[in-house]
C-alpha positions as a LaTeX table, in Angstrom:
\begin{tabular}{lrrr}
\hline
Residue & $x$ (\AA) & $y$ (\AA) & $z$ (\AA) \\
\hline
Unk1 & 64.42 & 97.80 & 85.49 \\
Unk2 & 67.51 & 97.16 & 83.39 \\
Unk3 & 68.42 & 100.95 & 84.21 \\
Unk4 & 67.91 & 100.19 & 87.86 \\
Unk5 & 70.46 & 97.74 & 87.93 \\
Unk6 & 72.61 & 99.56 & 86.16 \\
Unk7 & 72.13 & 102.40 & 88.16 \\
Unk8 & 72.53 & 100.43 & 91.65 \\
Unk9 & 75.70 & 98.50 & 90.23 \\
Unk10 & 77.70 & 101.54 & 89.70 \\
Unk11 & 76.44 & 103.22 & 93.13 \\
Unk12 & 77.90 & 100.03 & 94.94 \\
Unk13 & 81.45 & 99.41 & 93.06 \\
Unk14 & 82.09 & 103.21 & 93.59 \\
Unk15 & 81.52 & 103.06 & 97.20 \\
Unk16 & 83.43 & 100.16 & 97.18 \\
Unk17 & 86.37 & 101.89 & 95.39 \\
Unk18 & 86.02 & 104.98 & 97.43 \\
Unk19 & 86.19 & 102.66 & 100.81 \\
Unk20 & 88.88 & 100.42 & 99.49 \\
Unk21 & 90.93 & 103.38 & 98.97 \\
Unk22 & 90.47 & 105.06 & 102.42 \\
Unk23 & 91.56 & 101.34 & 104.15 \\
Unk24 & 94.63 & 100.87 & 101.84 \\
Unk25 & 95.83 & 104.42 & 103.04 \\
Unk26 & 94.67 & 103.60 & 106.63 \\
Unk27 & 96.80 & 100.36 & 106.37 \\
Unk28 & 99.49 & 102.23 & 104.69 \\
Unk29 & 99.67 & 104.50 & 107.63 \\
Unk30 & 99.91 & 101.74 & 110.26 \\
Unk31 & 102.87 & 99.39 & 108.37 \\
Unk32 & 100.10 & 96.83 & 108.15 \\
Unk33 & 99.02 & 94.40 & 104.96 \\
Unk34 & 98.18 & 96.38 & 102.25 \\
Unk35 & 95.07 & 96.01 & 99.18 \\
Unk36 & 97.10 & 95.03 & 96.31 \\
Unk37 & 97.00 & 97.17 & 93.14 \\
Unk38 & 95.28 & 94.99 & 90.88 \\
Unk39 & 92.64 & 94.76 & 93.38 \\
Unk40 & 92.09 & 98.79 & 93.15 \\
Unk41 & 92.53 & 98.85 & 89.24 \\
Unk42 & 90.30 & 95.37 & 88.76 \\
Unk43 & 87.55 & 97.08 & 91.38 \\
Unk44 & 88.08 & 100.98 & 89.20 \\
Unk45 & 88.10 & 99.23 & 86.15 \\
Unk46 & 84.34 & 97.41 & 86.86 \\
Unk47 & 82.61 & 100.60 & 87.53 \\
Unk48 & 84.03 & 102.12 & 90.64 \\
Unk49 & 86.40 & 104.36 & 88.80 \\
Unk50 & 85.01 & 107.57 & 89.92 \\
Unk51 & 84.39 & 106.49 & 93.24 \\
Unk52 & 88.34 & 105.66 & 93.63 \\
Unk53 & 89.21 & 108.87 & 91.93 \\
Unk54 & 87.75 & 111.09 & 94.87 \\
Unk55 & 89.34 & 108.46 & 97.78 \\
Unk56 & 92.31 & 109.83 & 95.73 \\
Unk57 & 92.02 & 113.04 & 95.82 \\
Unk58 & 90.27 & 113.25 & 99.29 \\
Unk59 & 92.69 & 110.92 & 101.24 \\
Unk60 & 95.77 & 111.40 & 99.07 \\
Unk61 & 96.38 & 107.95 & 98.02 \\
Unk62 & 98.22 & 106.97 & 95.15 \\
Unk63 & 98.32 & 110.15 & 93.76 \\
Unk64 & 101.97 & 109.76 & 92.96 \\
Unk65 & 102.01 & 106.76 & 90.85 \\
Unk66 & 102.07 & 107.06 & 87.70 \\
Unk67 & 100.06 & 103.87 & 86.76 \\
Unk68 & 96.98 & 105.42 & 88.65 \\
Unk69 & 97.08 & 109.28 & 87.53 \\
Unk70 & 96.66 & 107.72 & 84.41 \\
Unk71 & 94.54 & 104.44 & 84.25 \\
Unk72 & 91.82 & 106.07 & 87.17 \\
Unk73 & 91.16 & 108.99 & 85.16 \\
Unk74 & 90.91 & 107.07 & 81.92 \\
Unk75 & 88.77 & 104.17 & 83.57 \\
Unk76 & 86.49 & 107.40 & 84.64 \\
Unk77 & 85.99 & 108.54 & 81.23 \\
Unk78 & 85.16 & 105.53 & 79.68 \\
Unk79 & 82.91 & 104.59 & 82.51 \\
Unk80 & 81.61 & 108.18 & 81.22 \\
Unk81 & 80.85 & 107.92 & 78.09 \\
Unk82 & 79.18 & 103.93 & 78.52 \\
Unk83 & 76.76 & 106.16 & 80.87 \\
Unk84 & 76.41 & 108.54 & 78.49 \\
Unk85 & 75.39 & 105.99 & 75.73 \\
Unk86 & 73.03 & 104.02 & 77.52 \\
Unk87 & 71.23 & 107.06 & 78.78 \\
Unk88 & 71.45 & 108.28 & 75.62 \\
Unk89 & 69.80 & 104.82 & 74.07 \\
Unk90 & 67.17 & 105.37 & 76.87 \\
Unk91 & 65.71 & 108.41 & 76.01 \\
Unk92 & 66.66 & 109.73 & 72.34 \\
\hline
\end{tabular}
């Protein structure tokens, strides 16, 4: 059940990312109000790192600040590796 959750939680806050990063370079596009970056980092630092990472690379967004080459991909591995040691508390 626990594993469910788990499971489910990261599915959401990466779709989240990934759609939060598509409207910010939507509003960027049209001059309009834009997400503010602690919103993005807060949202890819709570499990929807990887998520964000391919609204990066697929839309192009952010890709040039230096804050986010760095803290995305590193949010992404340690997102990683907590996977990797629950599953790995799971089932060995």
């Amino acid at each position: 059940m626990l594993y469910t959750v788990y499971g489910w939680y990261l599915a959401c806050m990466n779709l989240l990312a990934f759609s939060l990063c598509g409207a910010d370079k939507l509003k960027a596009r049209r001059n309009r109000w834009r997400i503010p970056e602690r919103t993005l980092f807060g949202v890819s630092g709570l499990g929807g790192a990887w998520g964000f990472l391919i609204g990066m690379m697929l839309f192009r967004h952010k890709t040039k600040h230096r804050s986010f080459q760095i803290l995305i991909p590193l949010f992404s591995v340690l997102w990683l590796l907590l996977t990797g040691w629950i599953v790995w508390q799971r089932y060995f």
